[in-house]
Each structure stands twice: as C-alpha cells, then as structure tokens.
C-alpha positions as CSV (number, residue, x, y, z in Angstrom):
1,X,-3.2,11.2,-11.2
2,X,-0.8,8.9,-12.8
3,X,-1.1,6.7,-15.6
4,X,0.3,3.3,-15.3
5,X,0.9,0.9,-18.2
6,X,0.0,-2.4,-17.0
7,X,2.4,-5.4,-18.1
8,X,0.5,-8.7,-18.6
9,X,1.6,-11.7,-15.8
10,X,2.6,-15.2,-16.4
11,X,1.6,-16.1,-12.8
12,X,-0.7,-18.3,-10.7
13,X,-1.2,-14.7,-8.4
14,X,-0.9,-11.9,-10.3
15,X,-2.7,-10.8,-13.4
16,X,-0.4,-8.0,-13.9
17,X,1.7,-5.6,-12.8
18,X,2.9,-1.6,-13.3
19,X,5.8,0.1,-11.8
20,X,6.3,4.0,-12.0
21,X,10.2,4.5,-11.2
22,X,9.6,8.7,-10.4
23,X,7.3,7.6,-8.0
24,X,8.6,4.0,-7.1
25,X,5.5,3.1,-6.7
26,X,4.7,-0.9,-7.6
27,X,0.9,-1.9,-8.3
28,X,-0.2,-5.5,-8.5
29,X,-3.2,-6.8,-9.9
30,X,-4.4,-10.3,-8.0
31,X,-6.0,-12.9,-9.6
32,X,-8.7,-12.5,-6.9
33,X,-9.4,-9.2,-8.2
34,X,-7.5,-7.0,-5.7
35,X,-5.5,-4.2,-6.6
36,X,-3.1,-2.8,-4.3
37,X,0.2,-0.6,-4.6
38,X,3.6,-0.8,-3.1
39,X,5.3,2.4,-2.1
40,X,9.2,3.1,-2.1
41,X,10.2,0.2,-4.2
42,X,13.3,-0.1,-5.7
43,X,13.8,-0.4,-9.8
44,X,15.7,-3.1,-9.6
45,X,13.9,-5.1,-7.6
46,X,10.9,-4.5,-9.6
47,X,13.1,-6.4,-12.7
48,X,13.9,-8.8,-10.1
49,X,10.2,-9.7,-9.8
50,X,9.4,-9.6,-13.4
51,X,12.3,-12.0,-14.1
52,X,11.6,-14.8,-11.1
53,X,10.7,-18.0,-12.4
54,X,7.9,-17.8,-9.6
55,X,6.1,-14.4,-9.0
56,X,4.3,-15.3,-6.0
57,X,6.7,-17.0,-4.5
58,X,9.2,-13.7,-5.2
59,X,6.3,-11.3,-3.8
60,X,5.7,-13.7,-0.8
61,X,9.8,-14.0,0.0
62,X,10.5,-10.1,-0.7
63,X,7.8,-7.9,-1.0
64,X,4.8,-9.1,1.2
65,X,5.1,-7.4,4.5
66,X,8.6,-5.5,3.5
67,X,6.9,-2.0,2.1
68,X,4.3,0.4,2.7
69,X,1.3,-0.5,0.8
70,X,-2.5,0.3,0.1
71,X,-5.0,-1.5,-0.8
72,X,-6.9,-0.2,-3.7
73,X,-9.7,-1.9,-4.7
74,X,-11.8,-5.4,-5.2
75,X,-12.7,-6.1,-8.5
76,X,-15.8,-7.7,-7.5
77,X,-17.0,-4.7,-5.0
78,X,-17.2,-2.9,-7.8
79,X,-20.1,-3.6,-10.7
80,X,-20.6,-1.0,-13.9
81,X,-23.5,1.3,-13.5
C-alpha cells in the first residue's frame, strides 16, 4: 500500500489531489465525495493540472476519458462504525 500526500484544491470539482511519480498514478478527490485514481499519467501533465487556472475544465479537456482509471470510493457509502 502506498501512502499518498494529498495537496489541497482551489477548485469548484476537486477537493484535492495526490500524484505518485514511481507509480504515475493520479488520485482525485471530488467534491461529491468520489475518489478515483488515474493510472499511467505523466509528471508533467500532473503540474500541468495543478497550474490551470481551471481544474475541471483541465481534467474535463485532458484527463476525463484519456487514461485508465478506478473508481475508489464514495464518501457518503461509507459511515464510521
């Protein structure tokens, strides 16, 4: 198991977002509480998202639908027991 270090979002989206270069492996937290990760994606575009002025316009325009991904988990699914 990998530990991620989750980097805060300005974004309408995203809550926030981790990126493990060994791996290239992206993980984005939505706003809607899902959690899902992006496999075989490059560095730079990962600085390329963290630096566009809109993230969900980025992720819809270059990411959405362009990698292999998996969906995590739902936030609200989930309750502490």
């Amino acid at each position: 198991m990998y530990v991620v270090d989750w980097l805060p979002l300005d974004s309408s989206v995203f809550t926030s977002a981790a990126y493990l270069a060994g791996q290239r492996t992206l993980y984005l937290r939505f706003r809607s509480g899902e959690l899902y990760c992006y496999f075989d994606f490059p560095p730079q575009q990962y600085h390329d998202f963290l630096a566009a002025d809109s993230k969900g316009q980025y992720f819809s325009s270059n990411i959405r639908d362009r990698f292999p991904y998996q969906h995590l988990l739902t936030l609200a699914d989930h309750t502490a027991s």
